[in-house]
C-alpha positions in Angstrom: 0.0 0.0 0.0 2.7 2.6 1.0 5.8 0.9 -0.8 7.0 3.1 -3.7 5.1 5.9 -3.2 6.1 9.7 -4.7 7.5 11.7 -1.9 5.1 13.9 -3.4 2.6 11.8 -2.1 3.6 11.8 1.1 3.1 15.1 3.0 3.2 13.7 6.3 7.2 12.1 5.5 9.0 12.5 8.4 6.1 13.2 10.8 4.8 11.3 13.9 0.9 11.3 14.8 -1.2 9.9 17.5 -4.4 8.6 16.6 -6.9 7.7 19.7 -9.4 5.8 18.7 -7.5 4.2 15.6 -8.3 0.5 16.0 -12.0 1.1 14.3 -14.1 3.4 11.6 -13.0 6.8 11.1 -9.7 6.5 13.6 -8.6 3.7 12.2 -9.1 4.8 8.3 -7.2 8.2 9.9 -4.4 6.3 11.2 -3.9 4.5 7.9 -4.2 7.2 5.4 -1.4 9.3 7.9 0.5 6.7 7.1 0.3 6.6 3.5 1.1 9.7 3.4 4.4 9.3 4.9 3.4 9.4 9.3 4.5 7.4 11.7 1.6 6.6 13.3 0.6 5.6 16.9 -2.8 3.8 17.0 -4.4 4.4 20.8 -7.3 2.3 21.6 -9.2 0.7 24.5 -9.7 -1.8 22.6 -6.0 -3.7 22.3 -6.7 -6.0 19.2 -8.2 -3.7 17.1 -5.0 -1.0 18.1 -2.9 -4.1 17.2 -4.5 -4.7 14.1 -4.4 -1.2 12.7 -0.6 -1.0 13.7 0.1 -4.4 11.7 -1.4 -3.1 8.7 0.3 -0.4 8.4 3.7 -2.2 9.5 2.9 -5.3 6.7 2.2 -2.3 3.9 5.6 -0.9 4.4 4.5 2.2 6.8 5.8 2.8 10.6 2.9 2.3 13.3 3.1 1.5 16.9 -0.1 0.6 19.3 -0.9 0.9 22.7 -4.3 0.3 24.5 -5.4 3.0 26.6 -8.8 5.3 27.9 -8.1 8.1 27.0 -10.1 9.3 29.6 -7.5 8.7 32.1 -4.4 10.9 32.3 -1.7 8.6 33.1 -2.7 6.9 30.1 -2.4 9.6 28.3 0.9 10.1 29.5 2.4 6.9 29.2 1.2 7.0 25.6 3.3 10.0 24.4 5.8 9.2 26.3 6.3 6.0 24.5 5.8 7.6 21.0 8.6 10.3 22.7 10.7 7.7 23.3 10.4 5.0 20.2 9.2 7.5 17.5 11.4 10.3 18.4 8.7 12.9 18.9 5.2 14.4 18.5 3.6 16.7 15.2 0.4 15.5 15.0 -2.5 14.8 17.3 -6.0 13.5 16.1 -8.7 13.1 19.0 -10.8 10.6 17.4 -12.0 8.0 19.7 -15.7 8.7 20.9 -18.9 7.3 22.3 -22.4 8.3 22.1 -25.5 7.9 24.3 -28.3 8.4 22.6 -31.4 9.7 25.1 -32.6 12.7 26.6 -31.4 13.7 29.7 -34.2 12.5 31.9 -32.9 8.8 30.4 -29.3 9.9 31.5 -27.8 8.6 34.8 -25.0 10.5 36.0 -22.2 7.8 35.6 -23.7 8.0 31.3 -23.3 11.4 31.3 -20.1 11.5 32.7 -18.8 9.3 30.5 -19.7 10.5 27.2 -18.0 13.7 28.7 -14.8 11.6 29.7 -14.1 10.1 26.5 -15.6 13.0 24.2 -14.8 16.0 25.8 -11.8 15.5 28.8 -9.4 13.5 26.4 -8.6 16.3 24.4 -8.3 18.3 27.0 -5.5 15.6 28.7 -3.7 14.7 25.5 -3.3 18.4 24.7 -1.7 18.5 28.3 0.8 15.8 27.1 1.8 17.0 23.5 1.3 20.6 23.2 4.5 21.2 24.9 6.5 18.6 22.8 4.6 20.4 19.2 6.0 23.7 20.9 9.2 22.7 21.2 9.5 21.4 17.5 8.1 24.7 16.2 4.5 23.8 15.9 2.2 21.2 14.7 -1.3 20.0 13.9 -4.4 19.2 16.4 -7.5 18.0 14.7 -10.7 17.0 16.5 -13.2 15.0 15.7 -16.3 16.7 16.5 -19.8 16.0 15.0 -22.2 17.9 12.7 -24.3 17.5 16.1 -21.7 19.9 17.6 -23.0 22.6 15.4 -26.4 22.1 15.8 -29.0 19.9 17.9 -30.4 16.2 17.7 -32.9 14.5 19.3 -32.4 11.6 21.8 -28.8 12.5 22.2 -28.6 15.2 25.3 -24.6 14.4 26.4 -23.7 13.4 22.7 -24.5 17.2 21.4 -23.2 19.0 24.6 -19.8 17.0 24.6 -19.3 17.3 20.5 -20.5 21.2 21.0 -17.7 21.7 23.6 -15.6 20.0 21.7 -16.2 22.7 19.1 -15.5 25.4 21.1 -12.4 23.9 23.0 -10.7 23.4 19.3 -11.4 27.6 19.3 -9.5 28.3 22.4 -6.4 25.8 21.9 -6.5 27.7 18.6 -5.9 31.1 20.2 -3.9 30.3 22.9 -1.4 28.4 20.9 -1.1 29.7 17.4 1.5 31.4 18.4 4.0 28.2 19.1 3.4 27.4 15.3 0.1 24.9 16.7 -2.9 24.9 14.3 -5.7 23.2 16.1 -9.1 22.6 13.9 -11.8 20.0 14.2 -13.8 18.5 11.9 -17.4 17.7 12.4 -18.8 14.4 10.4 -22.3 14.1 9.3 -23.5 10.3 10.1 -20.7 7.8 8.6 -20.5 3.9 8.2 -19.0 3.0 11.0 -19.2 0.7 14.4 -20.5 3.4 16.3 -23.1 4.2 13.9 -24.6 1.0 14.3 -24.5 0.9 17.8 -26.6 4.2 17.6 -29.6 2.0 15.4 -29.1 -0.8 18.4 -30.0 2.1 21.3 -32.3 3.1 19.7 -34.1 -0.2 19.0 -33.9 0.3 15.3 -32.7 -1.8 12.1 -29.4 -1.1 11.1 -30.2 -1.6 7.7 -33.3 0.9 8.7 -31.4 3.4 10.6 -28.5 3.5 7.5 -31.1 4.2 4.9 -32.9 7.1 7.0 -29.0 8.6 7.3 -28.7 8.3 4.0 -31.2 11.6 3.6 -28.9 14.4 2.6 -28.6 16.3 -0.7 -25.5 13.4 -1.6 -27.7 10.8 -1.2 -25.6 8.4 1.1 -23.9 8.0 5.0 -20.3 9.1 5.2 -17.3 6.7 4.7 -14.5 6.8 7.1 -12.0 7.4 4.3 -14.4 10.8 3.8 -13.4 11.9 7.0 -9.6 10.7 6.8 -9.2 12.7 3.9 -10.2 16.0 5.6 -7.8 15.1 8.8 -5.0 14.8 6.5 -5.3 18.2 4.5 -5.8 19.6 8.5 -2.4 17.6 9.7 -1.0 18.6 6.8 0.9 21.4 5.3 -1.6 22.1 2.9 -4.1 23.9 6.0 -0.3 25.9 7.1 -3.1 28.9 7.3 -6.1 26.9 8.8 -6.7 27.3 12.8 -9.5 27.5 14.9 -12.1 26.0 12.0 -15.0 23.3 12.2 -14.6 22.0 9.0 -18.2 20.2 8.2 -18.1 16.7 6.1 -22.0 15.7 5.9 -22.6 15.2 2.2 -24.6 18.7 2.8 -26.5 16.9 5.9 -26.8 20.2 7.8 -26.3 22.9 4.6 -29.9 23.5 4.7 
């Protein structure tokens, strides 16, 4: 997959980015198209096999990757994860928050422990990783934050209280990194995803006591005429982590096939 490719093809060459989330749907197609384009790439995930997996794919195509399981909602977890990529990758340019869980019902069907959690994992991980690699991005001369929000960050949805107030914060965090550390070379954007094909999504039809196949179809009802694919998103988290954004910061770049446009 990566063997032989055109340093032109490759704007990420000599890069190393941290991908939470990366053993599944759009962290895992993230993790694998930095790498194509020239990353190396640590793949963060609770759930170790599917971290594993991710990292031997990218390893067997020719690429660098490393894995490491970890909640990312704990901060020595976080820590212990760029430390490692400090120590056997050499550094830190590139941080994509992309793991994430949603809960979908209204706040009177919201214990305190759910609500917590989609906060934890949403909202606090960014806020602990940042902790961890802002200073090593500042002391390389910059680098590249991107967040993966939600299209439900920018505006409401029903049955999905926490969901929209975590990927909403999420929004406006990406803001203030933004202005507090543009000036160490840091661009920090987010993107926010209209529905896409991924585990989560069908775990979304499964709360809500709907068809997959049901629930996919109703997503599908957007002026492109289909659900996202996680490669849709990857593509936008590499022009962000790459140098082709150099004067993007502080942005919510939308990729909804036009799901909220109207």
């Amino acid at each position: 997959m990566y063997r032989g490719e055109e340093m032109s093809n490759r704007p990420l060459h000599g890069r190393v980015a941290l991908v939470t989330g990366g053993g599944s749907g759009i962290g895992r197609a993230i993790a694998l198209r930095f790498a194509q384009a020239g990353a190396a790439v640590v793949v963060l995930d609770l759930d170790e096999p599917r971290a594993r997996e991710t990292a031997e794919t990218i390893n067997d195509a020719g690429g660098q990757a490393m894995w490491a399981r970890a909640d990312v909602s704990r901060a020595a977890d976080c820590a212990q994860a760029v430390a490692r990529a400090r120590t056997e990758l050499g550094g830190m340019h590139i941080l994509c928050n992309s793991a994430g869980i949603i809960h979908r019902a209204t706040i009177l069907q919201t214990s305190e422990e759910e609500w917590d959690r989609v906060m934890a994992v949403n909202l606090k991980a960014i806020f602990l990783l940042g902790r961890e690699v802002i200073p090593l991005m500042a002391a390389a001369g910059g680098g590249a934050i991107i967040n993966i929000a939600s299209g439900w960050g920018l505006v409401g949805g029903p049955k999905a209280a926490a969901y929209c107030a975590s990927k909403g914060a999420v929004v406006q965090l990406t803001k203030a990194l933004a202005i507090d550390h543009g000036g160490q070379g840091i661009r920090v954007n987010c993107i926010c995803p209209g529905d896409t094909d991924t585990p989560m999504l069908r775990h979304e039809a499964s709360q809500l006591g709907e068809p997959s196949d049901l629930f996919l179809a109703e997503a599908a009802a957007r002026p492109l005429g289909r659900v996202g694919r996680p490669e849709d998103i990857a593509e936008g988290a590499l022009y962000l982590a790459s140098d082709a954004s150099a004067f993007v910061t502080g942005t919510a770049l939308v990729i909804d096939g036009g799901g909220i446009a109207g």
